[in-house]
C-alpha positions, -999 to +999 in steps of 0.1 A: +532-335+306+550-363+282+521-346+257+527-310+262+564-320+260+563-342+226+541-310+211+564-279+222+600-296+218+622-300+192+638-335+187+670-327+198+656-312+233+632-336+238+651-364+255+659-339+280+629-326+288+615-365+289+645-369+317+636-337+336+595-352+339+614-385+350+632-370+379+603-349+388+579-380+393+607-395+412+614-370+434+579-370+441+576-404+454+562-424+418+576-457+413+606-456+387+586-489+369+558-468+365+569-440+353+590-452+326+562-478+315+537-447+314+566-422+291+575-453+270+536-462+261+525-427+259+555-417+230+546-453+220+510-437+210+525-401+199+546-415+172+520-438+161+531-469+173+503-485+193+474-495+173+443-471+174+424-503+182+441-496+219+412-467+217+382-471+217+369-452+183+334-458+194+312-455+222+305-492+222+294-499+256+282-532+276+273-547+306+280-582+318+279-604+351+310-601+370+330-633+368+361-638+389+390-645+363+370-643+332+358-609+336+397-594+336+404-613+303+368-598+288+382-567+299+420-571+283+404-583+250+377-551+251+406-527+249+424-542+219+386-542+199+380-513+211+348-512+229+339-506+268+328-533+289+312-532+327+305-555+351+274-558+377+269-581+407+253-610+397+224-631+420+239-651+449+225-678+468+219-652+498+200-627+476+179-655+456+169-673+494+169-646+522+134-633+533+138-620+567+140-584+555+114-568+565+091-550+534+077-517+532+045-514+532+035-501+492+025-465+500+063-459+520+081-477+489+102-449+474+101-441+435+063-440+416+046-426+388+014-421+405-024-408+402-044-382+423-085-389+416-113-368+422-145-379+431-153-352+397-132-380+377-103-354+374-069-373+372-040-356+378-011-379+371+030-372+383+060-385+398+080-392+431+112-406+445+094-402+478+071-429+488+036-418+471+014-410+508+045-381+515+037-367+483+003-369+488+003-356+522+021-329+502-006-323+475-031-321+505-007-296+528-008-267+496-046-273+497-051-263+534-028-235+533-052-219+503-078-230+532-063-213+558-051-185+537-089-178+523-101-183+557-083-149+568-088-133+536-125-132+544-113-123+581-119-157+598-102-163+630-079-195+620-061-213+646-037-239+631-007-267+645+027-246+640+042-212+631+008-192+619+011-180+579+031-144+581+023-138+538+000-122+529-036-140+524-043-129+487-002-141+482-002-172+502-036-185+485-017-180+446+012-196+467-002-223+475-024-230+441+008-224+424+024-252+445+002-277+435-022-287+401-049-309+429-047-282+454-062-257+423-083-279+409-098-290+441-106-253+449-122-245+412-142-279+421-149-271+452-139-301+469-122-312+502-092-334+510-115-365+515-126-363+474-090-370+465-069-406+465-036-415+455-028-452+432+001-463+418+006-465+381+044-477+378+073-480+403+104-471+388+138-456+410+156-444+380+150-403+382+153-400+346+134-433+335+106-423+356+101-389+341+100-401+306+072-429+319+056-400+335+051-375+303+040-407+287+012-415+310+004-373+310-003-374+267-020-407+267-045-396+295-070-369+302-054-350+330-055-316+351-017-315+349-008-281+337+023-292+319+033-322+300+058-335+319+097-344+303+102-334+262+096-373+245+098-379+212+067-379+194+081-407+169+073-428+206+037-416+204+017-440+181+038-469+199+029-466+231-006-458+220-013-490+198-002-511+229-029-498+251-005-496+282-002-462+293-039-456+302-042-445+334-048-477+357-036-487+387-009-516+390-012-516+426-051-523+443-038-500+468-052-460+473-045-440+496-069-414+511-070-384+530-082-405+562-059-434+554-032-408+560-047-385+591-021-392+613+002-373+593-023-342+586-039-318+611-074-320+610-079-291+589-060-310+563-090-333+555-122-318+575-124-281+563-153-275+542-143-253+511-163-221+516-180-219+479-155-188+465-137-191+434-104-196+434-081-163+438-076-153+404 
């Protein structure tokens, strides 16, 4: 308001119109301190009287440890340079000595970059913020509903656990190899859930950061992906390559099979045998 004020006003009005922003804050409750600090500063900065060092001219950003009373005077002094400056907790004695809480077990951890493997020696690689045996169980689901889906295609009687499929069967099998890149290749293979396990290649919680770590893995491996994952800079390429460290292996000597995970599926998740057709084209 003091802005639009200063810009539409002529100098001999303006005092007014300052007065008539004062009351209204007023009557509205503000704190006559505050508002008059906040009119004074702002017409400070309009006519040029603050330094431009007051803001930032750059997107100069960092992160410290939070210290109580030096942290406010870090703070103070990051306005007049000019840069922005943000605090995170640091370690405590509680967090460096507690061990009572109790740990996931690896495949329920949340947040992967993770590998499917054929007994072929197909490798599909992707990511999760789930914890790598849901999406699994996931990958495995889309293959028994092409299953199923074939089954009455070729007018088998299938009896499954919930709501029978209502699409369909020529629909629901392109659904379901559509839904998944291990579901299709596992059909063109011909191979059943228990031909398939899951590793881990990298945990990582950051949406983004995992992404990139993914398409990284994807153009540094032989995969059945059928994209290549988040746009990376090819400048990034020759790096990671000359390091050796985004070949597929696994970090973690756990896998995950389709039995290790049967209490989740139905048995027609891991025990149907594919019938030998082609996948739907």
């Amino acid at each position: 308001m003091v802005d639009r004020a200063h810009r539409l006003c002529d100098p001999q009005f303006l005092p007014a119109e300052l007065g008539h922003i004062k009351r209204t804050f007023l009557y509205n409750g503000f704190p006559g301190k505050l508002v008059n600090s906040y009119i004074t500063r702002r017409m400070r900065h309009l006519h040029g009287g603050e330094t431009a060092a007051r803001e930032p001219t750059q997107d100069i950003r960092i992160t410290v440890p939070y210290y109580q009373g030096l942290s406010e005077k870090i703070q103070t002094i990051s306005r007049d340079l000019g840069f922005t400056v943000s605090f995170n907790r640091s370690a405590n004695l509680g967090s460096m000595l507690r061990s009572d809480k109790l740990k996931a077990p690896p495949d329920q951890r949340p947040g992967a970059v993770y590998q499917i493997t054929c007994t072929c020696g197909a490798l599909y690689i992707g990511e999760t913020g789930n914890s790598v045996s849901h999406r699994f169980t996931e990958h495995l689901r889309s293959l028994t509903r092409y299953r199923n889906a074939e089954a009455r295609h070729m007018g088998l009687d299938v009896r499954t656990r919930g709501r029978p499929q209502t699409l369909e069967p020529t629909s629901a099998m392109q659904k379901a190899l559509d839904s998944s890149a291990v579901a299709e290749h596992a059909v063109a293979c011909q191979k059943t859930a228990t031909d398939l396990s899951i590793s881990v290649l990298h945990r990582e919680l950051h949406y983004k950061r995992r992404e990139i770590i993914e398409a990284l893995y994807i153009r540094h491996n032989r995969t059945i992906n059928k994209d290549a994952g988040h746009t990376v800079s090819e400048a990034w390429l020759p790096l990671t390559a000359a390091h050796m460290c985004l070949h597929a292996n696994p970090t973690e000597k756990h896998h995950l099979t389709a039995a290790s995970i049967a209490d989740r599926l139905s048995p027609d998740d891991y025990t149907r045998e594919p019938t030998g057709h082609p996948p739907f084209p």
